[in-house]
C-alpha positions as CSV (number, residue, x, y, z in Angstrom):
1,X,113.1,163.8,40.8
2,X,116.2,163.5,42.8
3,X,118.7,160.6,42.2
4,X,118.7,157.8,44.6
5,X,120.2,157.9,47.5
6,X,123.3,155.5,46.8
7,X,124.2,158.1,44.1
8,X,125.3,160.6,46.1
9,X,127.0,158.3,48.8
10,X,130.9,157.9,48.6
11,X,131.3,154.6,49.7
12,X,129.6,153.1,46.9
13,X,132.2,152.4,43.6
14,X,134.8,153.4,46.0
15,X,138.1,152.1,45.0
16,X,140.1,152.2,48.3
17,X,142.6,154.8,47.6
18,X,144.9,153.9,50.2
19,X,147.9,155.6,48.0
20,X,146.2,159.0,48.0
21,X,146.3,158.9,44.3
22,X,144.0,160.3,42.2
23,X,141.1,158.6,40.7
24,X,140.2,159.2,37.0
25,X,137.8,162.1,37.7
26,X,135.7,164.0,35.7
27,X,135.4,167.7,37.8
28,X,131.6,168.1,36.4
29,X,131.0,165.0,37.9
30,X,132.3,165.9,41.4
31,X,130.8,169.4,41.1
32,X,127.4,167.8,40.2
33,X,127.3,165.0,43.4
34,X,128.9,167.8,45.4
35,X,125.6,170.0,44.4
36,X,123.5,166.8,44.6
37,X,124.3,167.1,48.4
38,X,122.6,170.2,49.3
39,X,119.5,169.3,47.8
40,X,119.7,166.0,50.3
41,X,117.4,166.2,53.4
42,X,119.3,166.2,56.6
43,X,118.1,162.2,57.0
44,X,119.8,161.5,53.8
45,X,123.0,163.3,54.9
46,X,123.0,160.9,57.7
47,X,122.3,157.7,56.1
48,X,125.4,158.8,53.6
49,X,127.5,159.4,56.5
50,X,126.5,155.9,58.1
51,X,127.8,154.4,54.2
52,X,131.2,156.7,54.6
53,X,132.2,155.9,58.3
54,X,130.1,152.9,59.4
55,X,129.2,154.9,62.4
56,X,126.3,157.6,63.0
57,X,127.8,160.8,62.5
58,X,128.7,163.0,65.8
59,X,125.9,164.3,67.9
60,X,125.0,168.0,67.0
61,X,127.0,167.8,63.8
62,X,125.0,170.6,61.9
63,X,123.5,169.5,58.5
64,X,126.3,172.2,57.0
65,X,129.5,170.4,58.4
66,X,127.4,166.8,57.3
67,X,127.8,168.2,53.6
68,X,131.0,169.6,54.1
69,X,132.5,166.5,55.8
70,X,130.6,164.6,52.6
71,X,132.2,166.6,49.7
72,X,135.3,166.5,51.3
73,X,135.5,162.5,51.0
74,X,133.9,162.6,47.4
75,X,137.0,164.9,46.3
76,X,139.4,162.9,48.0
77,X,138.4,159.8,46.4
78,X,138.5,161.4,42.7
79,X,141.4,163.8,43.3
80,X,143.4,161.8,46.1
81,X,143.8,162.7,49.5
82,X,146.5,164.2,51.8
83,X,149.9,162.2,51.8
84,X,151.3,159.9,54.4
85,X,153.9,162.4,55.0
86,X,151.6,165.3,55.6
87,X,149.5,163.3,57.7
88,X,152.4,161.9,60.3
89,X,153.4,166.0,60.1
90,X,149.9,166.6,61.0
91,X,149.3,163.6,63.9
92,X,152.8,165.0,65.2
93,X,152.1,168.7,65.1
94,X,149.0,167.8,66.9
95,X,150.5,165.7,69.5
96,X,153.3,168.5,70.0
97,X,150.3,170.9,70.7
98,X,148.2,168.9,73.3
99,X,151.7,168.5,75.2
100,X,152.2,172.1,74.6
101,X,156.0,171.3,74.2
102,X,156.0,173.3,70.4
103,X,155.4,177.2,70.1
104,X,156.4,177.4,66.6
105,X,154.9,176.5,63.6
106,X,157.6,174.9,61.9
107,X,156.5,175.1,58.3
108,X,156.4,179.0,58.4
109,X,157.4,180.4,55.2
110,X,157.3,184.1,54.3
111,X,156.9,184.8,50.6
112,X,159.4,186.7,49.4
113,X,158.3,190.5,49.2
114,X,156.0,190.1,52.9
115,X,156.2,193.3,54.2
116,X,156.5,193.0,58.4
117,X,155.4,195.5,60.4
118,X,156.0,195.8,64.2
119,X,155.5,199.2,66.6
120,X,158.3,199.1,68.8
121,X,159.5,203.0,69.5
122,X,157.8,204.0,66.2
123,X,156.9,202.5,63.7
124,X,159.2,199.1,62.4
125,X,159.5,197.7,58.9
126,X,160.6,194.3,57.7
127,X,160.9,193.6,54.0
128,X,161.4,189.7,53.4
129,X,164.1,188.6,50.5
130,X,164.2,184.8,48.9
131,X,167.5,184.7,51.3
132,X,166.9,186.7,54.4
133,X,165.1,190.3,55.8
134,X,165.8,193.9,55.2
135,X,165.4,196.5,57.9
136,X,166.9,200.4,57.4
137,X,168.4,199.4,54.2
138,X,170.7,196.5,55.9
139,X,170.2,192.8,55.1
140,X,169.9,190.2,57.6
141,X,170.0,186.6,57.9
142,X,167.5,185.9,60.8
143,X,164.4,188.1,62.3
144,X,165.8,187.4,65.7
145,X,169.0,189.3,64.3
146,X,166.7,192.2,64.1
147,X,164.7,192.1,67.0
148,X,168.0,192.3,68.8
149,X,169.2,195.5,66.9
150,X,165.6,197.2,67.9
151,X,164.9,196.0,71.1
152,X,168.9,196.1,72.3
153,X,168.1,192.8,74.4
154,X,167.2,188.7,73.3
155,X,164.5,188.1,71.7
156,X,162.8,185.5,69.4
157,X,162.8,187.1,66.1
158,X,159.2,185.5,65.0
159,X,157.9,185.8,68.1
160,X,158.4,189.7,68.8
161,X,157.0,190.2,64.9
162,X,153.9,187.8,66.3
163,X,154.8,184.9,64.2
164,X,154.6,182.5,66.7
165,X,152.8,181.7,70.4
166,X,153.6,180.9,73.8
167,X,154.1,177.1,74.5
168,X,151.4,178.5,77.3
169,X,148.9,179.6,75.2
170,X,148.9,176.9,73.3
171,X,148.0,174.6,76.5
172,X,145.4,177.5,77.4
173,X,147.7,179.1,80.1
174,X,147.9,182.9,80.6
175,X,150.0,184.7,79.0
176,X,151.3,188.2,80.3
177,X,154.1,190.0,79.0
């Protein structure tokens, strides 16, 4: 027999997380209303999402993003959600795309160790350090330091190792090169 409705639905015994703070939450507990989900009919999935957002959810939503979309809210309301920080760097990232005024990603981090690899006259290899890059056994500060010493003219160091995009691509313009 499967549980009622109102068992699965993450509105109900919500405590309005609004600090993004996690709830005391028992991971079996998720896991099982998580698995409770995809044993819901597609109705059910709806009338849960009508609880969640007091709205019908979007037309053509497929039943799989309904119980993604679902899970998602039950873990953020036992585990905590994303912080207000993240989410302004999100909103603004966002914004920044749709005006197509940002190229680069500006939480790019290489892990120390990446291995870059770019063909440029042969073959090109850039090891990454905790506190810069390596190319032909020399160290170097910036990636655009070493595009310059291969390709002998300016370029954007994480753009000619395809780090980054166009501002133009981004807003869907072509791109030649």
């Amino acid at each position: 027999m499967k549980p009622a409705i109102h068992e699965l639905s993450p509105v109900l015994g919500r405590t309005d997380n609004r600090t993004n703070r996690p709830g005391n939450a028992d991971v079996a507990e998720v896991d099982r209303q998580i698995a409770i989900l995809v044993d819901r009919t597609t109705h059910e999935l709806r009338l849960a999402w009508q609880q969640l957002y007091c709205t019908g959810p979007p037309l053509g939503l497929s039943r799989d993003l309904l119980i993604r979309a679902l899970a998602n809210q039950l873990q953020e309301q036992n585990y905590g959600g994303v912080s207000r920080a993240l989410r302004r760097l999100l909103q603004s990232l966002a914004a920044a795309s749709d005006k197509a005024t940002m190229a680069v990603d500006p939480g790019l981090a290489l892990k120390a160790g990446t291995t870059l690899v770019r063909q440029w006259r042969g073959p090109t290899h850039v090891l990454v350090h905790n506190d810069g890059y390596e190319h032909e056994g020399q160290r170097y500060r910036s990636l655009t330091a070493i595009a310059e010493r291969i390709t002998e003219a300016h370029w954007s160091g994480p753009r000619f190792f395809g780090l980054t995009t166009r501002a133009g691509a981004l807003a869907g313009g072509k791109v030649g090169r």
